[in-house]
C-alpha positions in Angstrom: 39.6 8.7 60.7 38.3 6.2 58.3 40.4 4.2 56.0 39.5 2.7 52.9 42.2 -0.2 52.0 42.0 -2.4 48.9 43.2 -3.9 45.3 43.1 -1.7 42.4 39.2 -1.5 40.9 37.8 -2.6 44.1 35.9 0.1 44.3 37.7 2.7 47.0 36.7 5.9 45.4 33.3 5.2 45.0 32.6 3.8 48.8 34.6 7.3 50.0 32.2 9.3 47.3 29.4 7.6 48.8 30.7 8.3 52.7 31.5 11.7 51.8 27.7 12.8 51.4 27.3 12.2 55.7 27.5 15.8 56.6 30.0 14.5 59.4 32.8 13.0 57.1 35.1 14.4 55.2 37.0 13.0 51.8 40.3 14.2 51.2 42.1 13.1 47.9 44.2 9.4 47.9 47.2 10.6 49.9 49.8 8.3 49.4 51.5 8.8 52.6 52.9 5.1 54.0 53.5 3.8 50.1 55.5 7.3 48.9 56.4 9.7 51.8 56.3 8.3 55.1 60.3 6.3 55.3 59.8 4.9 58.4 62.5 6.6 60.3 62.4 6.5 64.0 63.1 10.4 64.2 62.4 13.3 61.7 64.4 16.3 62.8 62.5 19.3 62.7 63.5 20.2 58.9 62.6 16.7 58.0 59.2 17.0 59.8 58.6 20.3 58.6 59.6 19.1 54.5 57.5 15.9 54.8 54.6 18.1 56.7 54.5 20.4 53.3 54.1 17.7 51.0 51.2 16.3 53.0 49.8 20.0 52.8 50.4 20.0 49.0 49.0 16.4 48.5 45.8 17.6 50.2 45.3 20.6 49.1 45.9 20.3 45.4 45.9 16.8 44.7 48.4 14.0 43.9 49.4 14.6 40.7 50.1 18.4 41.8 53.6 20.1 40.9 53.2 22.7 43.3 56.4 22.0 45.1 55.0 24.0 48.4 52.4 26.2 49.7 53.8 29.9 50.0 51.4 30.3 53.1 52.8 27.0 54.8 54.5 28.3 58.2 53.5 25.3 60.4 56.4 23.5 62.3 54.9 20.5 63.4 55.5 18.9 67.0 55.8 15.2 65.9 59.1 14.1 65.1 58.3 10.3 64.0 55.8 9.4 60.5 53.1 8.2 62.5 52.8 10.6 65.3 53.3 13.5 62.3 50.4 11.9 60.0 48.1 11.6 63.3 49.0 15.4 63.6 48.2 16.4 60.0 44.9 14.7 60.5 44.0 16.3 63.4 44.6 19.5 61.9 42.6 18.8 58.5 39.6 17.2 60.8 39.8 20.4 62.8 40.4 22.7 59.9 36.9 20.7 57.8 34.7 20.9 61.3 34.0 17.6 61.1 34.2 14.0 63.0 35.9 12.0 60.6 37.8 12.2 57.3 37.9 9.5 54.8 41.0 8.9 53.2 41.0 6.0 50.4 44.6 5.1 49.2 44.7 1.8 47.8 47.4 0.3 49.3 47.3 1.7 52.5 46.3 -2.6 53.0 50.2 -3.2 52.9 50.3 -1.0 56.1 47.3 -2.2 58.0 49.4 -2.6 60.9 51.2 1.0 60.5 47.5 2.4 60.6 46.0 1.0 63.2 49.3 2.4 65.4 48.1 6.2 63.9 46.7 8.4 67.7 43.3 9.2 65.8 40.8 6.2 66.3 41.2 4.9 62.8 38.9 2.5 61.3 40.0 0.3 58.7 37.7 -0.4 55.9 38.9 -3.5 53.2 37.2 -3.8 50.2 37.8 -7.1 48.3 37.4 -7.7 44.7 
């Protein structure tokens, strides 16, 4: 998983565009997770996991700005029961889902949670761009 953190303007979306043409990488869409949905709580219980594993879905699927409140086909129950194990999950499933080795995700402020990434179980790599 590749991570690219940085200021506003710095130029995120055009280094995952440009990443995103290796046939072995895959972009998803800024995902907002640690700054909007991930709380931090030591344990989800399973209708918490399953809730915040649905907006992930939804977020990826069709995009931030997206209404859809959930996807009718969602059935997944998810075995993590903590943010960062669940996120590492949803990855894992998207990378397996895409074929590929590596997806690129390019949230902005993911650099306030630098730390919270590198703890994520799927080899992340932690690009900072600087303005």
């Amino acid at each position: 998983m590749i991570f690219i953190c940085g200021a506003s303007r710095s130029g995120t979306t055009m280094l995952a565009r440009i990443l995103d043409r290796n046939p072995k990488l895959r972009l998803i869409e800024e995902l907002h997770y640690f700054d909007e949905l991930a709380n931090n709580v030591e344990h989800l219980t399973q209708e918490e996991a399953v809730s915040l594993y649905g907006k992930l879905f939804v977020r990826y699927k069709y995009g931030y700005f997206s209404d859809t409140p959930s996807h009718p086909l969602l059935n997944y129950v998810p075995q993590s029961r903590n943010t960062e194990s669940l996120f590492s999950e949803f990855l894992g499933n998207v990378a397996s889902e895409n074929e590929v080795l590596r997806l690129v995700e390019h949230t902005p402020a993911n650099i306030r949670y630098v730390e919270r990434i590198r703890k994520l179980d799927v080899d992340p790599k932690i690009i900072l761009l600087l303005r």
